[in-house]
N, C-alpha and C positions, 0 to 999 in steps of 0.2 A: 272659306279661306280667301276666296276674291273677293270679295268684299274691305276683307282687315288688310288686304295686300293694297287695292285699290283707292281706299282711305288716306291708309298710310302715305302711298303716293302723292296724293293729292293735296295733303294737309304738309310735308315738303314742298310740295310746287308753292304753293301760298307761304309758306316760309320765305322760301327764296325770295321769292318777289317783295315781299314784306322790308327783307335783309336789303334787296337793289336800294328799294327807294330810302330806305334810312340810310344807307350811306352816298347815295344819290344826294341828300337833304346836307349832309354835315360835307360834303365837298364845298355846298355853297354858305356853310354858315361863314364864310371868309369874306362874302359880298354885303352882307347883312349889317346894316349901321343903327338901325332904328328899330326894334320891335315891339311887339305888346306884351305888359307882366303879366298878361293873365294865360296865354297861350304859347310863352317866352320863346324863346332865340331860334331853338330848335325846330320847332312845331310853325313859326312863323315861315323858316326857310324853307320848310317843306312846301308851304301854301302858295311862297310866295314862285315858285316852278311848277307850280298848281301838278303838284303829284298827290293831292287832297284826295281824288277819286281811286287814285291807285293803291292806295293806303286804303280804302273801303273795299273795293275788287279785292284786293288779298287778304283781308280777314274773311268777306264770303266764302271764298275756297274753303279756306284752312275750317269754317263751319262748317259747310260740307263735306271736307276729310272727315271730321271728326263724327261727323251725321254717319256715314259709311263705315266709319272705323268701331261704333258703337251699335250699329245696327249688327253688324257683322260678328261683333262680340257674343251679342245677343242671340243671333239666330244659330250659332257654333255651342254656345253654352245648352239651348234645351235640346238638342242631338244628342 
């Protein structure tokens, strides 16, 4: 059960963080004049306040929530 608790937690924490920098990112699509079609408006303002890495850091978490939240399922299920 600590484990699906701990998970769970953890796969939140990486949410949030996920949630900052997206709205981190659309604060500044208002400075934004120029971007690329292929990575458009949005994706570019993120890069361009280089939250690029933070955006990978918070989808690792939220992998590892989910690694704990699954391991946990598992080892609760053959009990």
């Amino acid at each position: 059960m600590k484990k699906i608790l701990s998970g769970t937690a953890i796969m939140i924490t990486g949410a949030i963080l996920l949630l900052s920098v997206f709205i981190a990112g659309s604060f500044n699509l208002q400075v934004i004049v120029g971007w690329d079609s292929v990575l458009g408006r949005f994706w570019t303002s993120i890069g361009d306040i280089n939250l690029t890495p933070m955006v990978v850091v918070s989808i690792i978490i939220m992998l590892v929530g989910a690694g704990f939240l699954i391991r946990g399922n598992i080892e609760n299920s053959d009990k």
